[in-house]
C-alpha positions in Angstrom: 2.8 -48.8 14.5 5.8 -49.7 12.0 2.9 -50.4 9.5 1.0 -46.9 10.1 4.4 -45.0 9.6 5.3 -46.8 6.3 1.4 -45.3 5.5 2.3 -42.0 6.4 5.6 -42.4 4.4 4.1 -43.3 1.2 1.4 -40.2 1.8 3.5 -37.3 2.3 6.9 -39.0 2.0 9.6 -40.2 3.8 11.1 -36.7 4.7 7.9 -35.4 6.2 7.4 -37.8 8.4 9.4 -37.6 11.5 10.3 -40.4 14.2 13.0 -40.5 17.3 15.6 -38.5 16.5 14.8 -36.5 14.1 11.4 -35.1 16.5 11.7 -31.7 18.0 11.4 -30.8 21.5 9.1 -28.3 19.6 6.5 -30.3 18.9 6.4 -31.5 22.2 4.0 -28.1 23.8 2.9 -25.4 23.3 3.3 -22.0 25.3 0.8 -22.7 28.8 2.8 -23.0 31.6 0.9 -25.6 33.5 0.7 -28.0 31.3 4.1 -30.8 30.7 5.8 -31.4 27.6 4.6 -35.0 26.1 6.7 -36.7 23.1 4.4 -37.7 20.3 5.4 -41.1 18.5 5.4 -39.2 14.8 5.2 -35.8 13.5 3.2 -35.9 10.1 3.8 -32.5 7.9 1.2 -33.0 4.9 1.1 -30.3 1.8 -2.8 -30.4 1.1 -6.3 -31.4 2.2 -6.2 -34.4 -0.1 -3.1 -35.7 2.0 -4.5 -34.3 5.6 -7.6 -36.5 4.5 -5.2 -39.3 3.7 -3.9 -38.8 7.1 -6.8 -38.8 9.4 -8.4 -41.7 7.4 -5.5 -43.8 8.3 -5.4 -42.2 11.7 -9.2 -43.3 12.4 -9.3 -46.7 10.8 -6.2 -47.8 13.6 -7.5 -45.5 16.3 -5.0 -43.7 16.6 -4.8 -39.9 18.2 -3.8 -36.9 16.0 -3.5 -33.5 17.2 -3.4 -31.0 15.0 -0.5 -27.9 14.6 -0.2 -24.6 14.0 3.0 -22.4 15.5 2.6 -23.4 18.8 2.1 -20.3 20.2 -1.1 -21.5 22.3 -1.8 -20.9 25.8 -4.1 -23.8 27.3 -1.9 -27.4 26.1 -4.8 -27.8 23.0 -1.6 -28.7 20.7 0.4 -30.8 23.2 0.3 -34.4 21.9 -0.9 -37.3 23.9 2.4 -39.3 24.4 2.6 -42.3 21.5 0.1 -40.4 19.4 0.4 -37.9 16.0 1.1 -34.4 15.6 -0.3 -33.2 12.2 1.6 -30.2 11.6 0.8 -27.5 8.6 3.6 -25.6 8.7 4.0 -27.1 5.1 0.4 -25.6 4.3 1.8 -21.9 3.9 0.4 -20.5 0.5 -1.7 -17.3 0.0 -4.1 -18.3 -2.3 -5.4 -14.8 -3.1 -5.9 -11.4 -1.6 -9.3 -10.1 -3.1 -9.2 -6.4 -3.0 -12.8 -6.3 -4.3 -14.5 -8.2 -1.9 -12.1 -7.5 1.0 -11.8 -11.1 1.6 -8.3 -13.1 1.7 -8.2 -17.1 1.1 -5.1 -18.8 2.7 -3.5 -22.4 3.7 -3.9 -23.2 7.3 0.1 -22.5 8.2 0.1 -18.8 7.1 1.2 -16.6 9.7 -0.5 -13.6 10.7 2.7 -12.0 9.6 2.9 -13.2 6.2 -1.0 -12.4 5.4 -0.4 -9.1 6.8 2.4 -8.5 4.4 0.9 -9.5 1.7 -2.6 -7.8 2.2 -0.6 -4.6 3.1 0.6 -4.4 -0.3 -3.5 -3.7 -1.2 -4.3 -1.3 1.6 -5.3 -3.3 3.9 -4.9 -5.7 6.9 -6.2 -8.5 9.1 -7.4 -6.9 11.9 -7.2 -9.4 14.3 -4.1 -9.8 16.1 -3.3 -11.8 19.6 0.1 -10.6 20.4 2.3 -13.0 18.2 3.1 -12.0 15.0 4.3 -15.9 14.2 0.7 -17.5 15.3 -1.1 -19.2 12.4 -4.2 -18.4 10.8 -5.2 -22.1 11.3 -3.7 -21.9 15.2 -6.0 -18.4 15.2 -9.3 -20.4 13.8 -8.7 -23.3 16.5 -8.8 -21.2 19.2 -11.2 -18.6 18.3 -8.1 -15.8 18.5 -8.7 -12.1 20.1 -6.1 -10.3 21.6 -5.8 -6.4 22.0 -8.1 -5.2 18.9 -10.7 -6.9 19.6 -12.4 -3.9 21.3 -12.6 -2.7 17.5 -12.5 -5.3 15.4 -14.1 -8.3 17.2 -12.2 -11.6 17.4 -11.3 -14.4 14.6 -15.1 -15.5 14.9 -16.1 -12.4 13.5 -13.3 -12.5 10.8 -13.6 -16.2 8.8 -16.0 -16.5 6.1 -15.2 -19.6 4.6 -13.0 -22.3 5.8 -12.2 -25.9 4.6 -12.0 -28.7 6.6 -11.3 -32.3 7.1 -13.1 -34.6 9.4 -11.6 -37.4 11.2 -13.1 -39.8 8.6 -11.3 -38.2 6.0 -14.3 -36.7 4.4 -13.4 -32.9 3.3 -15.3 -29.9 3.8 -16.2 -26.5 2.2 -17.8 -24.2 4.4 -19.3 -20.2 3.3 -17.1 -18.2 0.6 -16.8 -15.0 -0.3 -19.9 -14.4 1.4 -21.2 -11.1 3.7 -24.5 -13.5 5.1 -25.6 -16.7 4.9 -28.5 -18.3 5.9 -28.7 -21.7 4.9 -28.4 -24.4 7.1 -26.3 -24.9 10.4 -23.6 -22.8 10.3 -21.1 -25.6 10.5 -17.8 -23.1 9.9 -18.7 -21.7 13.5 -19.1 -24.7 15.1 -15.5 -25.6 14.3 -14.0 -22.1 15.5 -12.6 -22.6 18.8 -13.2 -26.0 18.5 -9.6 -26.4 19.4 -8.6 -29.0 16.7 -11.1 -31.5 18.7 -14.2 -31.5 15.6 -11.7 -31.1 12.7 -9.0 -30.2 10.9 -8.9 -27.2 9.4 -6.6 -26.5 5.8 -8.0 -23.1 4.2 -9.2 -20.1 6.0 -11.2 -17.5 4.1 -11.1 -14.2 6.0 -12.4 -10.2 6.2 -9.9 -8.1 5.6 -10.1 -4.3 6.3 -8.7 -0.7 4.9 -5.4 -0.4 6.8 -5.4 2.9 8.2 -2.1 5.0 8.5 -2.5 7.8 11.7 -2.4 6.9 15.1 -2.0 8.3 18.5 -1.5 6.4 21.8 -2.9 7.9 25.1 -1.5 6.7 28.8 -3.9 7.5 31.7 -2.4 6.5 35.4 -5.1 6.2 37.9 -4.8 5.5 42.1 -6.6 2.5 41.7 -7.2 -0.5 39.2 -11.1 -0.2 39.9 -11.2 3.4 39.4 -9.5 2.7 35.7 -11.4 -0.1 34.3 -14.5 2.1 35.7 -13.5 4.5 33.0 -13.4 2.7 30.4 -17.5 1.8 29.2 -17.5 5.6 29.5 -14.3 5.8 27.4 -16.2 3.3 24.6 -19.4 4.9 25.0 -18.3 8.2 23.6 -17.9 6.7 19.2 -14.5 7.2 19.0 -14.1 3.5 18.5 -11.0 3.1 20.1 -8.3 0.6 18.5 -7.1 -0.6 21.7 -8.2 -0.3 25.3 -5.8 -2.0 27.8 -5.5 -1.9 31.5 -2.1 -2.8 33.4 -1.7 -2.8 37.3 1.3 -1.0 38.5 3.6 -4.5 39.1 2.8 -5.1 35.5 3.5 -1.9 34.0 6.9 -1.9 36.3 7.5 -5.6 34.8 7.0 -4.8 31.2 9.2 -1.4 31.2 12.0 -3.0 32.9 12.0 -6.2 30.2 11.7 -3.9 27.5 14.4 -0.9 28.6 10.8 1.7 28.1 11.1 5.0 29.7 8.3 6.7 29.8 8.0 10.7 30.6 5.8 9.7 33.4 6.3 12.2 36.3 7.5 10.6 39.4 5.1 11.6 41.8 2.4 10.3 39.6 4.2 7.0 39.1 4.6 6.6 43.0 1.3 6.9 43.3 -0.6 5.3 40.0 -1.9 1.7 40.7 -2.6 1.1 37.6 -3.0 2.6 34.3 -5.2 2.5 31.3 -3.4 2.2 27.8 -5.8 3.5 24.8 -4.7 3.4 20.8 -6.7 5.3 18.4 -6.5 5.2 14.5 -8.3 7.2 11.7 -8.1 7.8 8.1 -6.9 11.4 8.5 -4.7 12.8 11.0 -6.7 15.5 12.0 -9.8 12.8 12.5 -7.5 11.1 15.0 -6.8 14.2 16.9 -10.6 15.0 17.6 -11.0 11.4 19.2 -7.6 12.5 21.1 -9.4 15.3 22.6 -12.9 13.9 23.7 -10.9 10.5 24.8 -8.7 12.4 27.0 -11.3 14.4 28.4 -13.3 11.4 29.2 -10.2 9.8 31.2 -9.5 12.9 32.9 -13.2 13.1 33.9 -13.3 9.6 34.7 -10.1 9.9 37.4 -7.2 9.9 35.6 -4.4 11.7 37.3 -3.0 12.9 33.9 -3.3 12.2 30.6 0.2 11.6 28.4 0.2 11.4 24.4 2.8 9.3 23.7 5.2 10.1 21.2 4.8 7.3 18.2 8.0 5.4 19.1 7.1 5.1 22.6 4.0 4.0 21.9 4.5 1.7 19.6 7.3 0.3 21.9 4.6 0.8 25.1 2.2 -1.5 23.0 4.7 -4.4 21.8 5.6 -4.5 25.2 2.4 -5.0 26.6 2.0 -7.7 23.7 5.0 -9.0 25.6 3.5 -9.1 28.8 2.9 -12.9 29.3 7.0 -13.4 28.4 7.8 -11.0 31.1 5.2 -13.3 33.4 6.8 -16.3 32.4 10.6 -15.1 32.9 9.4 -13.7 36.5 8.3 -17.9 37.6 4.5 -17.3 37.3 2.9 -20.5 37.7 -0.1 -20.2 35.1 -1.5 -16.9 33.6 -5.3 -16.8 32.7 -7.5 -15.1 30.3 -11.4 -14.9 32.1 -13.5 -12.6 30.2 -16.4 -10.5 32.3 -18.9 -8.1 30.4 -16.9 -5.0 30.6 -19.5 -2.8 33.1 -18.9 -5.9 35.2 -14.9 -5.4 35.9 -14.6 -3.2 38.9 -16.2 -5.8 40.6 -14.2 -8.8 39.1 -11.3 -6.9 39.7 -12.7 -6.1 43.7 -13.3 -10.2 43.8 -9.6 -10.6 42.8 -8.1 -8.5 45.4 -10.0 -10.2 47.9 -8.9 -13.7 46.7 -5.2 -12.6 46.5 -5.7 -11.5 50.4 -7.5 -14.6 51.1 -4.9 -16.6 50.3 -2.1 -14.7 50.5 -0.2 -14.2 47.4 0.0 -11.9 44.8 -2.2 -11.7 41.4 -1.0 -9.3 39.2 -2.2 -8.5 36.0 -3.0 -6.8 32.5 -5.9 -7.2 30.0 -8.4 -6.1 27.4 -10.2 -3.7 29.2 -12.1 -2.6 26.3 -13.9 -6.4 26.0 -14.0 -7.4 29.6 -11.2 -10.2 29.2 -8.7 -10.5 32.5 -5.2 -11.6 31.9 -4.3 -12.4 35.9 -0.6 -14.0 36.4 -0.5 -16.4 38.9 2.1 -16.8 41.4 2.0 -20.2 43.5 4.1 -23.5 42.8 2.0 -25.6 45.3 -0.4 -27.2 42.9 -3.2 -27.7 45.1 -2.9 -23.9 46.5 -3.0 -22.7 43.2 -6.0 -24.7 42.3 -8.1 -23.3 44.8 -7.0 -19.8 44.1 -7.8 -20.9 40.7 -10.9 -22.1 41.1 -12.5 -18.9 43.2 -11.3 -17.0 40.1 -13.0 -18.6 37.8 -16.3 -19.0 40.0 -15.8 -15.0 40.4 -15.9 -14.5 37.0 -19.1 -16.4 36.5 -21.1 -15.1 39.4 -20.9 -11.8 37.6 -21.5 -13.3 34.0 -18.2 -14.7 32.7 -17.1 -17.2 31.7 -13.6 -19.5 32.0 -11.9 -18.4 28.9 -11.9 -15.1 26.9 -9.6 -15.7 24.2 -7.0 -19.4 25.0 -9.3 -21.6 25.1 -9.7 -24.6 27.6 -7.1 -27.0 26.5 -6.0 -29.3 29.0 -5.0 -26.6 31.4 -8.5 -25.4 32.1 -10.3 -28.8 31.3 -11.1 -29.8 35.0 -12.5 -25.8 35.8 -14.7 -26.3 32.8 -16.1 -30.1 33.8 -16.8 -28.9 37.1 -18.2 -25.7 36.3 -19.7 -25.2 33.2 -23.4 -26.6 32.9 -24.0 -30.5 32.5 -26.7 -29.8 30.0 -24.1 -27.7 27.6 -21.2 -30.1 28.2 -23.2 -33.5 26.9 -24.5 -31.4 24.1 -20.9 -30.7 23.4 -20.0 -34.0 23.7 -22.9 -35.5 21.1 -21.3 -33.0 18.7 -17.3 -34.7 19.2 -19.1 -37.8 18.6 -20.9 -37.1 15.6 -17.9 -34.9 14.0 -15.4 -37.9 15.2 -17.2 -41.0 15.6 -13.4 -42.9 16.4 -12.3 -40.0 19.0 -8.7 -39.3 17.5 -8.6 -36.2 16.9 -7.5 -33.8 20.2 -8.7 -36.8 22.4 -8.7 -35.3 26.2 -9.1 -31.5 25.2 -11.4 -29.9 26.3 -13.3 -32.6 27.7 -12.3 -36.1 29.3 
């Protein structure tokens, strides 16, 4: 080990290469809140692909496990080191390389933060469109995981967004992968194979990504309806109409209640109606022109009205915005209320009433609450879990995610699987697709070092 760190020294130098003391709790997790802190033996912060190629060919001729770094702001344990091992963190790796206004296209270094390309590429009149709730998440993080978040109703998810990346296999061996490219056709497309990966087939250093016109006008709509199945029934009918809705969010009453209390929102909701809404369907539209936007206000409020809504609110712009980021919040306000674990299954959208049926029928089954929030607009559950007795909660756990299947689902929508999922996957995706998966972790990383034990044993 003393010889592999006096490696690592003389790659990046002795400053970027942390041990003992000078380690972070940090880089000890990431955000899921079933899976335990574990101290890595060294934190490795490389500047460039040449030294992350350095890295992992040093890391695969001793065997020894890296996981690869982004923020941190993950939600399934894919960044959580195995104790002893390597984190290989890019927060060094933060340069925009270039914001192409002529082919709408920006190229950046693995550590940039959504915020930071979003300032930059605002500068030009335009934006990254994809955004999962955390301004400080990385585009590398965002590429690992396969990102979505509340747009992605819209804009599709980071899948839909990369163009080109560059990578570097476990052996060291460094890869360039599409450009500034609308189609390709040649070959396997090797770039997708490594989104959502979750830093188990490489590790990624340069992201070349979509970007789109930023539009300036806005309007948020809040519908409150009796029941959660009678809101996420609206909403295909909502989508159905063209008026391409930026956001489509759904929020049971204990979670609206949760998020307006952490956040200090009042909303002019009348009281009756709040005593009585169950739920509530939260809907963002944007447009070039103001007048644009308003149209879509119209028919989108006269769909939700149709559809059950007991009233239909236009939200000022500050209390929208501030509805919005706190709905961004909503997994903080889960977290500071004790939930055990909070999960992201993903349903085709037509499909939710019934998912959200199944739910309330688990929760009575086995007698706790499962409150709850999520991308309406795409199908994709967030469900908060309350129950501290492990085996209890993987039961309950289990019947959610054998729910979601039944009616065409799968585990994860937007996290990933991580450790925290890893068993729910083994057990219930198909054997076929999981020894497929794992010829392709051995052909990408013949040694097995890098993200050993996510995803799969």
């Amino acid at each position: 080990m003393d010889r592999v760190i006096s490696e690592l020294i003389e790659i990046v130098g002795s400053e970027h290469v942390l041990v003992d003391e000078r380690l972070s709790d940090d880089y000890c997790h990431d955000e899921a809140l079933s899976v335990a802190p574990q101290k890595p033996r060294v934190v490795v912060r490389p500047s460039s692909a040449e030294q992350v190629s350095q890295i992992l060919r040093l890391a695969s001729e001793h065997r020894f496990p890296v996981t690869p770094r982004g923020a941190g702001t993950g939600l399934s344990g894919a960044c959580t080191p195995l104790e002893g091992g390597m984190v290989l963190s890019f927060e060094r790796m933060k340069r925009i390389l270039e914001i192409d206004v002529e082919n709408h296209v920006a190229v950046v270094e693995a550590g940039v933060t959504l915020q930071e390309l979003n300032d930059a590429a605002a500068q030009k009149g335009l934006v990254y469109p994809v955004f999962p709730g955390e301004n400080s998440a990385t585009l590398g993080g965002n590429v690992a995981t396969n990102a979505g978040g509340m747009r992605a109703v819209k804009y599709g998810v980071t899948r839909q967004h990369v163009v080109g990346l560059e990578a570097v296999l476990p052996t060291g061996e460094v890869v360039r992968l599409g450009g500034k490219l609308v189609k390709t056709s040649t070959g396997y497309d090797l770039a997708q194979l490594i989104i959502g990966s979750e830093g188990t087939l490489a590790a990624v250093t340069q992201v070349t990504v979509k970007l789109v016109p930023l539009l300036q006008h806005r309007a948020t709509v809040l519908a409150p309806y009796r029941t959660l199945v009678e809101a996420v029934r609206a909403v295909p009918a909502l989508v159905v109409t063209g008026v391409g809705p930026l956001m489509v969010e759904y929020l049971d009453q204990l979670t609206m209640m949760a998020i307006t209390a952490q956040s200090g929102l009042e909303l002019a909701v009348d009281a009756n109606v709040k005593n009585d809404a169950q739920a509530y369907l939260l809907v963002v539209l944007e447009g070039r022109t103001a007048e644009r936007v308003d149209e879509d206000l119209e028919l989108a409020g006269k769909v939700l009205a149709e559809r059950g809504a007991m009233d239909v609110y236009v939200l000022q712009p500050n209390a929208g915005a501030q509805l919005v980021n706190a709905r961004e919040r909503a997994f903080f306000s889960a977290k500071a209320a004790s939930a055990s674990d909070v999960i992201d299954i993903v349903v085709p959208r037509a499909a939710l009433p019934a998912y959200m049926e199944r739910v309330k029928e688990i929760s009575m089954r086995h007698a706790t609450m499962i409150p709850g929030c999520g991308h309406a607009g795409d199908g994709n559950v967030h469900l908060a879990i309350f129950e501290h007795d492990p085996d209890k909660r993987s039961r309950i756990l289990r019947d959610l995610f054998e729910a979601g299947r039944t009616l065409g689902g799968v585990i994860s929508g937007e996290h990933g699987i991580g450790t925290a999922k890893k068993k729910y996957f083994m057990a219930l995706e198909d054997p076929a697709k999981l020894a497929l998966m794992r010829r392709l972790k051995q052909a990408f990383d013949p040694a097995n070092i890098l993200n050993p034990g996510t995803v799969f044993d």
